[in-house]
C-alpha positions in Angstrom: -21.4 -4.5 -9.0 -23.3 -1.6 -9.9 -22.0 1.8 -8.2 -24.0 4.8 -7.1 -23.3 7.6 -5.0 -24.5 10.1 -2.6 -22.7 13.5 -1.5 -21.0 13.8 2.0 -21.1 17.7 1.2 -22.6 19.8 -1.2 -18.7 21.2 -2.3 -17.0 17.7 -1.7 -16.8 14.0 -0.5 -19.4 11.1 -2.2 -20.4 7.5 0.1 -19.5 4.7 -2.8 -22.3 2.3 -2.8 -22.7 -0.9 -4.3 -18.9 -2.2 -3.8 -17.4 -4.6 -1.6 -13.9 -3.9 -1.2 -13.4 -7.9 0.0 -14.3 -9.1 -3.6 -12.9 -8.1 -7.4 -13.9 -5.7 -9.1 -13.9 -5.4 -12.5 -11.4 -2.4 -14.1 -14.2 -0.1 -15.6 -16.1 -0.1 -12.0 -12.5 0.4 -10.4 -11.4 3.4 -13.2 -14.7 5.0 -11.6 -14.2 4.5 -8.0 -10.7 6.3 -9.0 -12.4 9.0 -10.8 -14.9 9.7 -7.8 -12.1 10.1 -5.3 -10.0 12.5 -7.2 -12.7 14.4 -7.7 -14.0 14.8 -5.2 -11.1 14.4 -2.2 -13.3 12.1 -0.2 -14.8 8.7 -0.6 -16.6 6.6 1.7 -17.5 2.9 1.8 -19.8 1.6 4.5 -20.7 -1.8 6.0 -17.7 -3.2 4.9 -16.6 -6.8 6.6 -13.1 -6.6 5.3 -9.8 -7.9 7.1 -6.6 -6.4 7.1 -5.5 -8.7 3.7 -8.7 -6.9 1.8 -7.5 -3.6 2.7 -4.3 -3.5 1.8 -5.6 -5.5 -1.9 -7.5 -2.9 -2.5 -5.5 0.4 -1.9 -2.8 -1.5 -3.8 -4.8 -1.3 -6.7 -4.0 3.4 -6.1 -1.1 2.4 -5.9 1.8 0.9 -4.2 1.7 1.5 -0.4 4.1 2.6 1.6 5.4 1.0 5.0 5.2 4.1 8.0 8.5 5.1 9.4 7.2 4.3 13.1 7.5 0.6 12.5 6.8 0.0 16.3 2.8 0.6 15.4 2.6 -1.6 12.5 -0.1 -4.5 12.1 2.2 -7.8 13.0 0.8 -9.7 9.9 1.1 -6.7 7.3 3.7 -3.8 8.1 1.5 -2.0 5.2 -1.0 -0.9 8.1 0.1 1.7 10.5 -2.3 1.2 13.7 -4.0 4.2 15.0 -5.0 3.5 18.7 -4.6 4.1 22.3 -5.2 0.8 23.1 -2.3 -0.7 25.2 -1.5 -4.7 25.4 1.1 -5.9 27.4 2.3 -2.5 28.7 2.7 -1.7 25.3 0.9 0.8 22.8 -0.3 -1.0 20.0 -0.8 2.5 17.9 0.1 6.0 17.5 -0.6 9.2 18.7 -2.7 7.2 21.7 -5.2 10.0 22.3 -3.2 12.9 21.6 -4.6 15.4 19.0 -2.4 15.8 16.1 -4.8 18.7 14.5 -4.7 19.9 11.3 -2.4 17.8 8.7 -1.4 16.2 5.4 0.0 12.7 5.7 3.8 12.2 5.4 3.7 16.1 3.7 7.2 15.8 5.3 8.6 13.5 3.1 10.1 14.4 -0.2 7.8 12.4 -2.1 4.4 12.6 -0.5 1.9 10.6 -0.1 -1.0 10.6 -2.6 -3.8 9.5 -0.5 -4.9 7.1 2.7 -7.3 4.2 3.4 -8.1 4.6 7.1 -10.5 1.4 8.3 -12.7 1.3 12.1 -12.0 -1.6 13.7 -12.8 -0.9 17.1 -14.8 2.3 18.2 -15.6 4.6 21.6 -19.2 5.0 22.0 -19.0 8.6 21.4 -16.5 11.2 19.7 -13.6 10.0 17.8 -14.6 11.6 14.6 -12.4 12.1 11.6 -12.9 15.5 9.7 -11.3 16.7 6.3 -10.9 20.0 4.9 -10.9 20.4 1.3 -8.1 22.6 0.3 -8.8 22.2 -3.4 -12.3 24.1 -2.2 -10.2 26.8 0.3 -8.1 27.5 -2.6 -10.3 28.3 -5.0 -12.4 30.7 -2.7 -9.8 33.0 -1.9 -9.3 36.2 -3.3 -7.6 37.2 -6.3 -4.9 39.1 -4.5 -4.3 36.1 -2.2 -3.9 33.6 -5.1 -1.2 35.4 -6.4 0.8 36.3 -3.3 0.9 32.4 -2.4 2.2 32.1 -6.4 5.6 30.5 -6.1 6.0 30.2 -2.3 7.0 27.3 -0.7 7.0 26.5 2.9 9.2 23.9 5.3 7.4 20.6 6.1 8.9 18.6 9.2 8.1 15.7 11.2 9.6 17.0 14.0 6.9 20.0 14.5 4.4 19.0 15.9 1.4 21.6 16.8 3.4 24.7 16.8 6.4 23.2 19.0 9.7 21.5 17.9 10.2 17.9 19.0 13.1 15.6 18.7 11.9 12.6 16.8 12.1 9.2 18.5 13.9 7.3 16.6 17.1 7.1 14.3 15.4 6.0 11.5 12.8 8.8 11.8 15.6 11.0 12.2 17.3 10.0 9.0 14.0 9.0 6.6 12.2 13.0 7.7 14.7 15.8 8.0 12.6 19.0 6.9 11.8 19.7 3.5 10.6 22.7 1.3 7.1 21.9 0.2 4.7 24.7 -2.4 2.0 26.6 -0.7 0.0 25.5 -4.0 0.4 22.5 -5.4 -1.1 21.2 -8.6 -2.6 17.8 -8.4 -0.9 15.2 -10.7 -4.5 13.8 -11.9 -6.6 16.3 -12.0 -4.5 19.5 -12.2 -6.6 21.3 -9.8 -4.8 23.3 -7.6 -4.6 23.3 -3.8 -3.6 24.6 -0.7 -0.7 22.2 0.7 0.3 23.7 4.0 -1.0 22.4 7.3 -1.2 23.3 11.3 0.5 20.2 12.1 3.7 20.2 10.3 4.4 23.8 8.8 6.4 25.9 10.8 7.4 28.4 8.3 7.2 29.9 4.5 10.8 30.1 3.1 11.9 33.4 1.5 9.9 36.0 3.4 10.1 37.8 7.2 9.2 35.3 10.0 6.6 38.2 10.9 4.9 38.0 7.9 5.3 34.3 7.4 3.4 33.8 10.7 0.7 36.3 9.7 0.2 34.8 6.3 0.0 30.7 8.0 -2.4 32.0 10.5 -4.6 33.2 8.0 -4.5 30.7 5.6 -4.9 28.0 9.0 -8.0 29.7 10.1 -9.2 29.8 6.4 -9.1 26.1 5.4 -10.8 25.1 7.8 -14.0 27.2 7.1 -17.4 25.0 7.7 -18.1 25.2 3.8 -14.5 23.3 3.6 -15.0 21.0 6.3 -16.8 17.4 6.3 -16.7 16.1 10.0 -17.4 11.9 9.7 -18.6 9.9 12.9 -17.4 6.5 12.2 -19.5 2.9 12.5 -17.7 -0.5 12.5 -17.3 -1.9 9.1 -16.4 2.2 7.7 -13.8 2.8 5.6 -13.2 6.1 4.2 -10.2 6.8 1.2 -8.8 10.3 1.1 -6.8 12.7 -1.8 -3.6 13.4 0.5 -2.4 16.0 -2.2 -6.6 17.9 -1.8 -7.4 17.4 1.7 -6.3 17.5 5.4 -7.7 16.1 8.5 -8.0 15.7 12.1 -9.2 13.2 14.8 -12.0 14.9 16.8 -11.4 14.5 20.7 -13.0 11.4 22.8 -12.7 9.2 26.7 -9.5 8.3 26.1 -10.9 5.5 28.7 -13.0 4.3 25.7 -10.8 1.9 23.3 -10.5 2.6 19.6 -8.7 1.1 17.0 -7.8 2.4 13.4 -5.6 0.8 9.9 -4.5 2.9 7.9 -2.7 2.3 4.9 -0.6 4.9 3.3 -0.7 5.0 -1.0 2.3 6.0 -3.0 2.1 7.8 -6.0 2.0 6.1 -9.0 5.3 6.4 -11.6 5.7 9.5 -13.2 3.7 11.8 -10.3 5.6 12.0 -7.2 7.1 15.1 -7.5 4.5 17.1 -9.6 5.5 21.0 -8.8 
């Protein structure tokens, strides 16, 4: 396979060409898919024909994956895919979040060990809307001012699964309740690969910044919200059947733009684990 790229943004995000994510690929090609997606927070593959065996073979060559607390959503066949959808079968929902809009966030930011990144694959699509965008908090970071980069030095803010959109829920489950209770999280956090620092708070599930006034705690998030999420940060994606699209979970956040939640759509995602050594890398 011979792989080329072209730029999603002019700050961020590359389309990998020339790979097909169903067959092998050889370890120097692979070391520079990996290389691409560190760098640059975002990778997409098009006009894929994959299954739900190729995709979880190839995000377990990132790394091993992790199985999603809300185990009512996972793919029957491989509990490695958490379905995204709000399409219902048997009075059932086969996915999460239906068409609710999470907004802004990290992926599983509220566990102690975070994710690392996400493989999220279109398997069924509305005819319009639906579209996934990332911020590229790597980017936010390193455009802010002086004075701003060293107030946020050696803050840390609360992460929780049970905030969702700027209100307090009680999580569904037991196991949720058990697996997610709140943690403490930096405001900057240094990537384990590239050591590239970033913004790692998000709208979704940040209530607060430990150690300061809640006054000036909720000044300083809505400043920094409204920040990331700048145009020059921002790559919005409108997805086509056979898309797959491999994100930097410790770089980036994202959203699902809104659509007819008449229209049927249908999302895998699997969820990477850091490799050994780079969970915890604050």
């Amino acid at each position: 396979m011979a792989v080329s790229t072209r730029p999603l943004t002019p700050r961020f995000g590359v389309e990998i060409k020339g790979i097909d994510i169903r067959k092998p690929i050889n370890d120097r090609d692979f070391a520079e898919i990996e290389r691409l997606w560190y760098e640059n927070g975002i990778v997409l593959f098009r006009k894929q024909q994959f299954d739900e065996g190729d995709i979880v073979n190839f995000s377990r060559r990132f790394g091993d994956l992790e199985v999603h607390v809300r185990k009512e959503f996972l793919d029957p066949m491989f509990p490695e895919l958490l379905q995204v959808s709000n399409i219902t079968q048997n009075g059932r929902d086969v996915g999460i979040l239906k068409d609710k809009e999470l907004g802004w966030h990290h992926d599983q930011s509220y566990m102690l060990e975070p994710a690392i990144g996400s493989m999220l694959c279109a398997f069924d699509l509305p005819k319009k809307g639906g579209d996934t965008s990332f911020a590229n908090l790597a980017v936010a970071y390193e455009e802010l001012s002086p004075d701003m980069k060293l107030k946020l030095e050696g803050l840390w803010a609360t992460h929780s699964y049970a905030y969702f959109n700027g209100t307090w829920s009680v999580p569904t489950n037991e196991a949720q309740t058990n697996r997610t209770p709140p943690v403490l999280q930096p405001v900057v956090r240094t990537h384990p690969i590239t050591s590239r620092k970033a913004l790692y708070i998000n709208q979704g599930m940040v209530p607060m910044i430990d150690g300061i006034s809640e006054i000036e705690s909720r000044n300083l998030l809505d400043y920094l919200f409204e920040w990331m999420v700048r145009p020059s940060f921002v790559y919005r994606h409108k997805w086509e059947l056979g898309d797959a699209i491999m994100w930097d979970n410790a770089a980036t956040i994202h959203r699902r733009e809104a659509f007819d939640p008449a229209s049927r759509r249908l999302m895998k995602r699997t969820t990477i684990r850091p490799k050994d050594g780079l969970g915890v890398p604050f």
